[in-house]
Structures are given as C-alpha cells and as structure tokens.
N, C-alpha and C positions, 0 to 999 in steps of 0.2 A: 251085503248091505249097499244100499244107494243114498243118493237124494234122490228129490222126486222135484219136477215143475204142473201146477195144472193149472192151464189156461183157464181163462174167462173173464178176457179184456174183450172180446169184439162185441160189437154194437147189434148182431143180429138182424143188418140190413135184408135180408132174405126171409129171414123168421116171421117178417110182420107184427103189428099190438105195439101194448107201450112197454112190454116189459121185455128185454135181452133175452135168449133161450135158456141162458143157463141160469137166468133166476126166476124162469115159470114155472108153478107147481106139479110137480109129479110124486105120486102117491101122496101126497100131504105133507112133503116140504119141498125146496127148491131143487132143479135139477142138477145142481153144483154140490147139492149135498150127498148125494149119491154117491159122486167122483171123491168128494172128502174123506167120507168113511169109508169108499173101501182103500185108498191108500193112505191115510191118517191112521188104520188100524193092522196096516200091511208090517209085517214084523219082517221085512226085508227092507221098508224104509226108513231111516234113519233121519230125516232131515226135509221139509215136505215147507215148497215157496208156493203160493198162490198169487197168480197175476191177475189183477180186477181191473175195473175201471176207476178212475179218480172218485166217481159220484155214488160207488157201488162201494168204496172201504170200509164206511163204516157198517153197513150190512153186512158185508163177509165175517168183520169182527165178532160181530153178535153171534154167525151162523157158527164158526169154527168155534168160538165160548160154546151156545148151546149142544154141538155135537160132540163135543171133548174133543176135538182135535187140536193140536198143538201143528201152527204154522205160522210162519214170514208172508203178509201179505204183502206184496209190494205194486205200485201202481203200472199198466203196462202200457206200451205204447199204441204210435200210429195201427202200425200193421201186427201179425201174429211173431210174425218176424223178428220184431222190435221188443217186442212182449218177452219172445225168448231167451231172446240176447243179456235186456234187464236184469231177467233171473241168472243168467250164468254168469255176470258181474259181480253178482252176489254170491257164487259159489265159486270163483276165480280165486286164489291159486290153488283151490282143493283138486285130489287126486279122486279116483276110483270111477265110478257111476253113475250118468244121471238117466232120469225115465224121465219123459215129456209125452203127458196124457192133457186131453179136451174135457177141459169141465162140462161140455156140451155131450159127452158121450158116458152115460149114469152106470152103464154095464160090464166096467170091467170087471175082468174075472183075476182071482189070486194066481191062478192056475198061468194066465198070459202074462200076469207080472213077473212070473219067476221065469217064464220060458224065453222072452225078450231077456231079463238080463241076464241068462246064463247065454243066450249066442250073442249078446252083444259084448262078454266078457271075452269070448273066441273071438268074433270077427271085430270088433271095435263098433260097429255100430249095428242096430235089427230092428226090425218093426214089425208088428205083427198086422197082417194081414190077410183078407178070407180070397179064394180062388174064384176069379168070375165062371159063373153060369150062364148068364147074355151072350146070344153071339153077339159080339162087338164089330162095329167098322169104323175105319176115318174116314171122316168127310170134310168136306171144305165146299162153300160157297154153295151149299145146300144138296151135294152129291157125295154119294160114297165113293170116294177112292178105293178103295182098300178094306178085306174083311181080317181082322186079326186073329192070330191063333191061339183060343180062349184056352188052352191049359198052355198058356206062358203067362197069362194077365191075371194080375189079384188086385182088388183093391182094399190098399192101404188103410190101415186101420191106426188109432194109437191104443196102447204106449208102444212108444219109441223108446231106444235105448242107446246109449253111447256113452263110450268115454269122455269123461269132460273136456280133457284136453281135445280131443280131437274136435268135436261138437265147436268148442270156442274158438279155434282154429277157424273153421268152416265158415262160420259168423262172422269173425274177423275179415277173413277170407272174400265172402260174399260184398261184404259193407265197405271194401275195398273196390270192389271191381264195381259196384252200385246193381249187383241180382240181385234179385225178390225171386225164391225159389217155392215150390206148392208147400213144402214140408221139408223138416229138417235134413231127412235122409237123402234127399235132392243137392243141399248143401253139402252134406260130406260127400257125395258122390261127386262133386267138382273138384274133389281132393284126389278124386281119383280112388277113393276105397270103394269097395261095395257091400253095402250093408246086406247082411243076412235076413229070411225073412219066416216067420215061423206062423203056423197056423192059427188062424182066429179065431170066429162064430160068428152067423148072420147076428145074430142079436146084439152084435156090441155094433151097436148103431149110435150116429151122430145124429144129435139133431139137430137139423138146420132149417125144414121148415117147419109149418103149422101140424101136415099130416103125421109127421114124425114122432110129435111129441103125443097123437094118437096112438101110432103102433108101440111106441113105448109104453105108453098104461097098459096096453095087451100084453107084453112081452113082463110087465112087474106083475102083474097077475099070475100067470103062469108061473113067473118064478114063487109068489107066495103061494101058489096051490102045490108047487112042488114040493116046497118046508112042511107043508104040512103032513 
C-alpha cells in the first residue's frame, strides 16, 4: 500500500491554447481524468493528494466528485518542485510509500504501479522508465561533442517511487542548498542513493505539447479497440 501525489499545478507554458494540458479533452473528458481513475482505483493506493492550480480547485472538485474518486486536493506551487514538497507536508510524519505520477501523462499502467513500488520498497527510491532508441549526442553551442551510449540511457518516465522519509529528506535537502532538480529522483540522488529503475512502455507518454495530445487519442483508440 502507498500514498499517491499527481501533479497538475503547471501552467502548460509549452502546450499552447487557453486551457493547461491536463485539463484538455481526451477521449471526452479531461486528461487529468485519466491519471485519477487509474490510481484512485489502484487497490495498492491507499491515500491519493492532487496538486492543482489555485483557479483550477474548484474544477478538480467537481472532476474527482464526478469520477468517484476520493482525494486531498491541495493548491501547488511556483515550480513542480514546490508542488511536491506541498503534498509531502501533507503526508509528513507518515511512514511507508509514496508514488509521484503527472497528471499530464493519462497512461499509466497497474502493471508499472506495482513494479515501481515493489523496487522502490528495495532500493528506497525507482522510476520507471523506457530505454532510448535515438542515437543520442551532446552538444553544446550548436556542435555535437559527444555520441552517448544509447543502451545506458532511458528516459524517465513517472510514477516515481520513494520512501517518504527519504523523498522529504531530499526536498528538505534541495531547499536548503536552493537546487531546482529535473525530477525527484535527481533529488534523492544528491542524497547519494541511487534509485532503481524498472521498465516502462512508449505509450506512457507526457503531454506537453499540442502534437502529443494527438498521439495520445491514437494510442486511447488502440487501447479501446484492444477491450474489445
């Protein structure tokens, strides 16, 4: 059993439109709803906080009422960062598990819920992520330095998993020193732990801009032609 956090305080500065990404429609309701029911109905969650925006509360209310989900919405901050930390104020001094999933990402799977918290109950902290297929390089100042070595690189996906204590730690930790790290596991890793990392699916895609939330109605389609 865990808690759960799912983001969806950022403003969608990249997304474009007037609406944030995780309140545009996909399949005919919002894409936050997606993220709701599948861990509002995940029977390894126990305790499920949604971080919104101040202007977007009373919307979530209505959404979590109309889905039957039962959750703590509470407001998030500046950065995703801020947002995180909010929510683990709110589960401080609790013991055990928490998951940190993007309401921006509609496709998680049960299957990467349970596979994150059983290695983050090993390693203290895991994330699931898929293996790149890109050759990848660095570059800098408009030149490739360097080609990397694409079966060491995955990119990171959520849910995330961590022990609370350690997670708040980390938080603590960061907001002490004044980093802004990409994702939580960046955090614990300044602890010096190294989170575990377990396999993903191209499909559990973020949406961040306009095209995305294209491939995304391609990838809910497939999944409903699959049900049937």
């Amino acid at each position: 059993m865990c808690s759960a956090i799912i983001l969806a305080g950022g403003n969608s500065s990249r997304f474009g439109g007037n609406v944030p990404k995780q309140f545009s429609q996909l399949g005919g309701k919002p894409v936050l709803a997606h993220s709701l029911l599948a861990l509002g109905r995940n029977e390894l969650v126990e305790r499920l906080i949604l971080v919104a925006p101040q202007e977007y509360m009373e919307f979530c209310r209505e959404l979590a009422t109309k889905l039957g989900v039962s959750c703590e919405i509470i407001v998030g901050g500046k950065t995703r960062q801020e947002s995180v930390y909010a929510a683990l104020l709110q589960l401080a001094p609790a013991e055990g598990l928490v998951l940190v999933h993007d309401g921006a990402r509609p496709f998680v799977q049960a299957m990467d819920v349970a596979e994150v918290l059983a290695a983050a109950k090993e390693h203290n902290a895991a994330t699931v992520g898929f293996p790149a297929t890109d050759t990848l390089k660095f570059a800098e100042g408009g030149q490739i330095l360097e080609t990397l070595p694409r079966e060491k690189i995955f990119a990171v996906q959520t849910p995330q998993a961590f022990r609370i204590s350690v997670l708040l730690k980390a938080h603590e930790a960061a907001r002490e020193a004044g980093f802004v790290g990409n994702d939580d596991c960046e955090l614990v890793e300044k602890l010096g732990i190294r989170p575990a990392i377990v396999a993903g699916c191209p499909g559990n895609i973020k949406i961040t801009y306009e095209i995305d939330l294209i491939l995304a109605k391609g990838i809910l389609e497939n999944l409903r032609e699959g049900t049937k």
